[in-house]
C-alpha positions in Angstrom: 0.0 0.0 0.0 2.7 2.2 0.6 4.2 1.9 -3.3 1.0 2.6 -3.5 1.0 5.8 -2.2 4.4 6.8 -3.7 3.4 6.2 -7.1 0.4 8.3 -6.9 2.3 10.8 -5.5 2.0 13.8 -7.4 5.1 16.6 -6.5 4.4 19.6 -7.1 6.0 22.0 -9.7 8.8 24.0 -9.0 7.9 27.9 -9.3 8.5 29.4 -12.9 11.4 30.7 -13.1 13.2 28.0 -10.8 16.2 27.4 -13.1 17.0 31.2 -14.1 17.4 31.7 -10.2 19.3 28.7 -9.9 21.6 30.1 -12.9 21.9 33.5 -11.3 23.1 32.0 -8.0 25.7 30.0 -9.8 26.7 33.4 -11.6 26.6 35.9 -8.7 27.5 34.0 -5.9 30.8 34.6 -6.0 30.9 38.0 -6.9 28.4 38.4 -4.1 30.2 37.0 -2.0 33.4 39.0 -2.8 31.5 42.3 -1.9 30.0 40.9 1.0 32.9 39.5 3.1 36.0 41.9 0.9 34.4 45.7 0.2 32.5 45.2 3.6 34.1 43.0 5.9 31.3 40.9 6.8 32.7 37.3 8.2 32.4 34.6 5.1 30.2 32.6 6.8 27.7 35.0 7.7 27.9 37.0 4.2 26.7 33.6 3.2 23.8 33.4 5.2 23.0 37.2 4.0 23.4 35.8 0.3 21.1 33.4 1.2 18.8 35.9 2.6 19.2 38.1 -0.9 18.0 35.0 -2.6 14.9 34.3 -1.0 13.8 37.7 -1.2 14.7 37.6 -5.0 12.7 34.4 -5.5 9.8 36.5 -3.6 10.1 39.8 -5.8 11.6 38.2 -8.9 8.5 39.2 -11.1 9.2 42.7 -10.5 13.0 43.1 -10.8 13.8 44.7 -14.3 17.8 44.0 -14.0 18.8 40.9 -11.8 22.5 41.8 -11.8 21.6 45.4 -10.4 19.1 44.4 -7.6 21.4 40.8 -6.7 24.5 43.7 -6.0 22.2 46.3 -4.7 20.4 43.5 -2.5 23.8 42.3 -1.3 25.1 45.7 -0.3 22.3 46.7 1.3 22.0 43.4 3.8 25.8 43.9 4.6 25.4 47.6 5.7 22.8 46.2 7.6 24.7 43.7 9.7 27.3 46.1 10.7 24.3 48.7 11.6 23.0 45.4 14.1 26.0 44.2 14.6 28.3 47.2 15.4 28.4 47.2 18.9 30.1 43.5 18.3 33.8 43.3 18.5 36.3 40.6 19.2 38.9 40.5 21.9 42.2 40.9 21.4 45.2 38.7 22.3 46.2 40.7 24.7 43.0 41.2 26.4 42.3 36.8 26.4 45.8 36.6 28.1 44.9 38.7 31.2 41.4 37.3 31.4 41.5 34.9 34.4 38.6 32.0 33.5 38.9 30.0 37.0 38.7 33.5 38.9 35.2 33.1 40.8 32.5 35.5 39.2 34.0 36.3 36.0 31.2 35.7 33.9 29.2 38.0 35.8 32.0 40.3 36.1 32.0 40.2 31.9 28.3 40.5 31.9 28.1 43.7 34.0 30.8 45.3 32.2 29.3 44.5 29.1 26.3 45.9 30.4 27.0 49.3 31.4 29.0 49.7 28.2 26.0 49.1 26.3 24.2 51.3 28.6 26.8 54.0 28.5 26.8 53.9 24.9 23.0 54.1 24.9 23.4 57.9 26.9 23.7 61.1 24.9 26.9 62.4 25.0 26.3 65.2 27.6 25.2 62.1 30.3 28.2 59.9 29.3 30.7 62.7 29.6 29.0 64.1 33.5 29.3 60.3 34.6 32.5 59.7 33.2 33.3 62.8 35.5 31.7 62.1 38.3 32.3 58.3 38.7 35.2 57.4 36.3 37.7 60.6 37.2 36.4 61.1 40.4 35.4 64.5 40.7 33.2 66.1 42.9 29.7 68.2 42.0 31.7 71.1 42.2 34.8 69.9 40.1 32.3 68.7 37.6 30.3 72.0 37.6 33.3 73.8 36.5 34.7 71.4 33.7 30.5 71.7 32.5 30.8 75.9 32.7 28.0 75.5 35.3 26.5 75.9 39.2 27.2 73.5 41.1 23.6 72.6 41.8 22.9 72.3 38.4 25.7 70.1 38.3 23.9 67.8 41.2 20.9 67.3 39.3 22.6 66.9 36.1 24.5 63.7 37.8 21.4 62.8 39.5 18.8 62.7 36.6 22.3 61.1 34.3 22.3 58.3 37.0 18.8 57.6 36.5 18.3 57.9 32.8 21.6 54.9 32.8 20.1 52.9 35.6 16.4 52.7 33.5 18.4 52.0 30.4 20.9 49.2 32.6 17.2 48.0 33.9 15.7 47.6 30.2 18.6 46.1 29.0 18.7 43.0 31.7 15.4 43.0 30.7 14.0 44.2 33.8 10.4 46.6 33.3 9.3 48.6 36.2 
């Protein structure tokens, strides 16, 4: 009964146009690769996944692109400027940097974590914030010393920490993924 079955079987057809896409991909695949992973920088293997992704939405769109060369490159550009736009904030450690890292020292993954963490969170502050908590908690300077290196009172100094300190702890809160 189950020959049966399979002989019946009826598959179904392959979209029109199947083989022209598989002919462009065996064309442009290098050449999208190349601009992918050499003009951008993106890592091979993920440029292939993003080629992969430039396919797919050809296959979706393919009745309405005029010039498949054009939109294949266009496409291809496009998806690597945005995987450095995601991924920007992503960057490898150094040599240097994995020889002082101590990976039997107790905490260190939390250690990473938070530092990772207020980065982000630092980096998520406008400039004005960053540079009053850099001040204030990085360099060490009173609300006075910072009201001076801002060209301002040193009340307004006070608040300016205060209401910096809160806007980075919501943000810190947010980004652990904790909602008051």
């Amino acid at each position: 009964m189950i020959a049966a079955y399979h002989q019946n079987l009826v598959l179904p057809e392959p979209p029109k146009g199947y083989e022209r896409v598989e002919e462009l991909y065996r064309l442009y695949f290098n050449l999208m690769l190349y601009l992918s992973s050499q003009r951008f920088k993106v890592p091979e293997s993920d440029a292939e996944g993003l080629i992969h992704e430039v396919f797919l939405s050809f296959l979706a769109h393919s009745s309405e692109v005029r010039d498949p060369r054009a939109w294949l490159v266009g496409s291809i550009c496009h998806a690597s400027r945005h995987y450095w736009r995601v991924n920007k904030r992503t960057e490898s450690m150094t040599d240097e940097v994995l020889e002082q890292v101590d990976a039997s020292a107790p905490g260190l993954a939390e250690t990473v974590a938070t530092r990772i963490s207020v980065q982000e969170t630092l980096s998520r502050l406008h400039e004005k914030c960053r540079h009053t908590l850099s001040l204030k908690y990085f360099e060490g300077c009173s609300a006075i010393e910072v009201a001076r290196a801002l060209d301002t009172t040193p009340r307004y100094a006070e608040k300016l920490i205060h209401k910096c300190l809160k806007r980075a702890h919501k943000i810190y809160l947010d980004l652990k993924g904790n909602k008051r």
